[in-house]
GULUMZA-13798 format. One record per residue (C-alpha): residue number from 1; x, y, z. Coordinates in steps of 0.5 Angstrom, whole numbers, always signed. Layout:
<sites>
 num    px    py    pz
 NUM     X     Y     Z
...
</sites>
This chain:
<sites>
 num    px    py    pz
   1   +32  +193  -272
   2   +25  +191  -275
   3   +19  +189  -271
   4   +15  +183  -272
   5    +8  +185  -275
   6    +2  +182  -272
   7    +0  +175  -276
   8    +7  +176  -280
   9   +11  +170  -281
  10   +18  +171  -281
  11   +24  +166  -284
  12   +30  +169  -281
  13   +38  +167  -282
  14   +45  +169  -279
  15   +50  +169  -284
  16   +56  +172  -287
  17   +54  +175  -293
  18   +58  +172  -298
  19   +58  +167  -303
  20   +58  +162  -301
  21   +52  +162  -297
  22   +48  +163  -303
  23   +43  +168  -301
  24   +40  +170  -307
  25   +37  +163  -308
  26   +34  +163  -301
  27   +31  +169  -304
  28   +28  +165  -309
  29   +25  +161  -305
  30   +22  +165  -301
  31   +20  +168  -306
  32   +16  +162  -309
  33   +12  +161  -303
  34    +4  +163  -302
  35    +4  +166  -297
  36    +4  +173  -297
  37    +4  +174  -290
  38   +11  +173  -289
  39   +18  +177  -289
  40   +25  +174  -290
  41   +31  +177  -284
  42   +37  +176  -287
  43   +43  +178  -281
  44   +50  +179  -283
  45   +54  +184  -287
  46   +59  +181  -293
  47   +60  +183  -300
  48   +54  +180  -302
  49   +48  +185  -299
  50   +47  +188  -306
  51   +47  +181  -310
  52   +41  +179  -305
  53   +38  +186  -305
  54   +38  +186  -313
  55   +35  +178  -312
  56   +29  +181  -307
  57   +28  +185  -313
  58   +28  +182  -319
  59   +24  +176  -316
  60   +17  +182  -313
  61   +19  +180  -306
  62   +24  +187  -304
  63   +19  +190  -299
  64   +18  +183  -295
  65   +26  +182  -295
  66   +30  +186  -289
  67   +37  +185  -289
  68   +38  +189  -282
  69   +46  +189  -282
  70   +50  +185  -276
  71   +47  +184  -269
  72   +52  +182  -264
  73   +48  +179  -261
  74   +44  +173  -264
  75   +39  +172  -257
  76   +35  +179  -260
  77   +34  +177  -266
  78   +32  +169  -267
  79   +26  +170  -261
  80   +22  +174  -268
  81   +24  +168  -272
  82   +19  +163  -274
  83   +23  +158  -278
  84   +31  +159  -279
  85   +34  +157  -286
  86   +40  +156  -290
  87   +41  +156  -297
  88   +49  +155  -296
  89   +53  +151  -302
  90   +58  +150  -296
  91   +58  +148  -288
  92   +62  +145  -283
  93   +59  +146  -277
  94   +54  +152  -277
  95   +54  +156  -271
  96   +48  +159  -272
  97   +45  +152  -274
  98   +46  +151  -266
  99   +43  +158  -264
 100   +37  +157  -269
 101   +35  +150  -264
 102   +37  +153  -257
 103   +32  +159  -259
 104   +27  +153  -261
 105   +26  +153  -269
 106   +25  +149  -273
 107   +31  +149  -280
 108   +29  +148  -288
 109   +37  +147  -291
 110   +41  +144  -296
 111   +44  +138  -294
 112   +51  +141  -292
 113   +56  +140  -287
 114   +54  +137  -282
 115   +48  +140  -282
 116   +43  +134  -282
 117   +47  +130  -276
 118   +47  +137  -273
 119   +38  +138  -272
 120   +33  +133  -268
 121   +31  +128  -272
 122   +23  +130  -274
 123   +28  +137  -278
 124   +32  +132  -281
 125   +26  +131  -287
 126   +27  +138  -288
 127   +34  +138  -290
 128   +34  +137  -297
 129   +39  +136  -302
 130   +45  +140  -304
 131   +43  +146  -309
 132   +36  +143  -310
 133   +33  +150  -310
 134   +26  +147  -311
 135   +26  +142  -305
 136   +28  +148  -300
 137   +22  +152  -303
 138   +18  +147  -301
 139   +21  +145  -294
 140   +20  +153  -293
 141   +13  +152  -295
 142   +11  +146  -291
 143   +14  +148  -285
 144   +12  +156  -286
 145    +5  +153  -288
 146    +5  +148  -281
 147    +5  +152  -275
 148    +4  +146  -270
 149    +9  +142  -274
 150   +14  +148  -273
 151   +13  +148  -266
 152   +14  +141  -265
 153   +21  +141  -269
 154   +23  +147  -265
 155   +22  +144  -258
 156   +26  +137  -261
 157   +31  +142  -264
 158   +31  +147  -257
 159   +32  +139  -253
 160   +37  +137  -257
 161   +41  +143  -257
 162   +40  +143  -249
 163   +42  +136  -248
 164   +49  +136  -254
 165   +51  +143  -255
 166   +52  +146  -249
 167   +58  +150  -249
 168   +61  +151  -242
 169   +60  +142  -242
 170   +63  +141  -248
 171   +69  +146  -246
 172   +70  +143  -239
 173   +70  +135  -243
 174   +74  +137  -250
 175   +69  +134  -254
 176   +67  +136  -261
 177   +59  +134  -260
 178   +62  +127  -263
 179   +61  +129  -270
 180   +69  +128  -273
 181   +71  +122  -275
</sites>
């Protein structure tokens, strides 16, 4: 549980916390950016909790970074979230990445997976190369230094999720969101 503080930006992620999300360099990320307004939300549970914890700490960031555990249910947790982010060494086809657009969020990633073929066309920018820490400092940046910028990109993201992720329509067609090769 938390509560969005008045005029704070939150940067929020669903994960596993595992290593292979890498999570302390989001940590470092977020940490490099100017604002002090923000706080990072990372949601999941996994093995990795304290390496992140330790990572908020070493960086002078342990009290703007909340790891509130699991949530089953990540429709009452991304409504807080400003800006998703991935800091993955890996993917295939995030989930959360799908349930970040539905709630309309714009997404700062490494270009993992099939991440950038994933999100609208406006967010693509913001998915930068694969362990390139700086540049996914700078993506948050931009994007939590924007807020008109992040809600257009939100609202693209919320259209396309809409309109090529629905559920129950890929279900009923056996569809892979034409992603496979």
């Amino acid at each position: 549980g938390f509560d969005k503080r008045p005029g704070e930006l939150v940067i929020g992620t669903l994960a596993g916390l595992r290593a292979v999300k890498n999570l302390p360099r989001l940590v470092r990320a977020f940490a490099g950016m100017r604002e002090n307004n923000a706080r990072l939300i990372v949601v999941g549970e996994g093995p990795e909790s304290e390496r992140i914890v330790a990572e908020a700490r070493r960086c002078g960031v342990a009290d703007r970074v909340l790891l509130p555990g699991f949530i089953a249910d990540p429709a009452q947790v991304l409504p807080a979230f400003d800006l998703f982010a991935l800091s993955s060494d890996s993917e295939q086809f995030p989930i959360s990445v799908v349930e970040a657009m539905a709630a309309g969020l714009a997404v700062a990633s490494p270009d993992v997976g099939d991440v950038a073929a994933m999100l609208a066309e406006a967010n693509r920018s913001y998915v930068v190369p694969a362990g390139d820490e700086a540049a996914l400092a700078r993506a948050l940046a931009e994007l939590a230094d924007n807020e008109a910028l992040r809600r257009g990109i939100g609202e693209a993201n919320r259209t396309l999720a809409r309109a090529d992720y629905d559920e129950a329509l890929a279900v009923a067609n056996d569809t892979d969101f034409g992603l496979s090769a």
